[in-house]
ZADO-306331 format. One record per residue (C-alpha): x, y, z; residue number from 0. Coordinates in steps of 0.1 Angstrom, whole numbers. Example, Ala and Ser with C-alpha at 12.3 -4.5 7.8 and 13.67 -1.06 7.14 Angstrom:
2
     X     Y     Z   i
   123   -45    78   0
   137   -11    71   1
//
This chain:
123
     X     Y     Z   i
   843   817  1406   0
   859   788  1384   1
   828   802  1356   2
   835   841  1360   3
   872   836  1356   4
   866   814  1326   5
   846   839  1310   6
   869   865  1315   7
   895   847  1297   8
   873   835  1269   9
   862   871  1266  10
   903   882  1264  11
   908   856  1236  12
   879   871  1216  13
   891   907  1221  14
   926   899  1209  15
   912   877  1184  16
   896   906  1171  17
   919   931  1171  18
   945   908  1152  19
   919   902  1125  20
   914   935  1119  21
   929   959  1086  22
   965   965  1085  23
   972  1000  1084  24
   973  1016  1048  25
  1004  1012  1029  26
  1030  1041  1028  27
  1024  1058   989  28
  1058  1057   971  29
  1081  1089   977  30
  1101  1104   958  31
  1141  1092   964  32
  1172  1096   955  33
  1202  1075   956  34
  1231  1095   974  35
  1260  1063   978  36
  1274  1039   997  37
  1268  1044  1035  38
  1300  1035  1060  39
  1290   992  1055  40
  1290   974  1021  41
  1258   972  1011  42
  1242  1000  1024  43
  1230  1030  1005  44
  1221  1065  1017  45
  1188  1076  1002  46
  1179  1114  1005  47
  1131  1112  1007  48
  1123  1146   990  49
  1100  1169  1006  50
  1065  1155  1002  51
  1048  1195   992  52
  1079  1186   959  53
  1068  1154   953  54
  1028  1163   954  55
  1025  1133   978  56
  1006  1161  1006  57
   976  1143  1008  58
   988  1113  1002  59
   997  1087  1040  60
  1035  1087  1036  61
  1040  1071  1073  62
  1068  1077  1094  63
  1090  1090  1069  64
  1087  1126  1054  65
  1118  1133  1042  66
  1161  1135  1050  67
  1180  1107  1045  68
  1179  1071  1054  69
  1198  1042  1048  70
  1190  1008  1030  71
  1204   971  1023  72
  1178   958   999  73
  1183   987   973  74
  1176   964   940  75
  1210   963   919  76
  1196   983   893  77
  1192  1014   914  78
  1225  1016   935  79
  1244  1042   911  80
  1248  1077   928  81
  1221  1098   914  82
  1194  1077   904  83
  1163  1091   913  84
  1131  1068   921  85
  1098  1065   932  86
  1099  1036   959  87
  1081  1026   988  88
  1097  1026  1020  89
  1090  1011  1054  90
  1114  1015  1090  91
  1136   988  1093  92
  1144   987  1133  93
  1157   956  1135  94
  1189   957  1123  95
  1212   989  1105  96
  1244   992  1097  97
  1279   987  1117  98
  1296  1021  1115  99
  1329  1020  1134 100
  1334  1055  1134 101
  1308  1081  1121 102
  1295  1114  1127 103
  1256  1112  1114 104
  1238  1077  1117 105
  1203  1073  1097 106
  1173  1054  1096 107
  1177  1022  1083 108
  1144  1012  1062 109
  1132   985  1039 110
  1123   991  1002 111
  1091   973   996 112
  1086   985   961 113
  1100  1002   936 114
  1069  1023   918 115
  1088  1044   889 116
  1125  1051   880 117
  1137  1084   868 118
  1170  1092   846 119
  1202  1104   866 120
  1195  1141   847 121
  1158  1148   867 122
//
């Protein structure tokens, strides 16, 4: 009994063993984004994602976001006036999100990973 039950366990470590050493899931491609403002907490931004058929990301694995709006913290400096319009790599951020005391719409807070290509305010 004392053999069986170590093999089953020895067979568990391998399988999980296994399954963490396997390929991360591809990388989100960078989407098209704008920079709307501040959200309701300093530091946070509302980004609108542009529809992936207008940015000709259709083929392209975008993730979990598509497009709408989201929120951010860790919008480099360079990028935080209203308008800006980037290329930028984005990732859910469940963690944590902002503290809104009062609001009507709350978005999803994600992470920038990259920035891929900036755009002037006019495109």
């Amino acid at each position: 009994m004392k053999n069986t039950l170590r093999i089953v366990f020895l067979y568990l470590f391998l399988a999980t063993l296994t399954v963490s050493c396997q390929e991360d899931a591809p990388a989100p491609a960078c989407l098209k984004v704008e920079v709307i403002g501040e959200d309701c907490e300093t530091g946070w931004y509302i980004l609108k994602i542009e529809s992936s058929e207008e940015s000709g990301q259709r083929n392209n694995y975008l993730g979990q976001l598509q497009n709408g709006y989201v929120t951010t913290d860790n919008l480099p400096a360079e990028y935080k006036q209203p308008g800006r319009k980037i290329n930028a790599a984005l990732e859910l951020n469940g963690a944590y999100g902002p503290r809104c005391v009062a609001i009507n719409v709350m978005y999803p807070s994600v992470k920038v990973t990259r920035v891929c290509q900036t755009f002037s305010i006019q495109d």
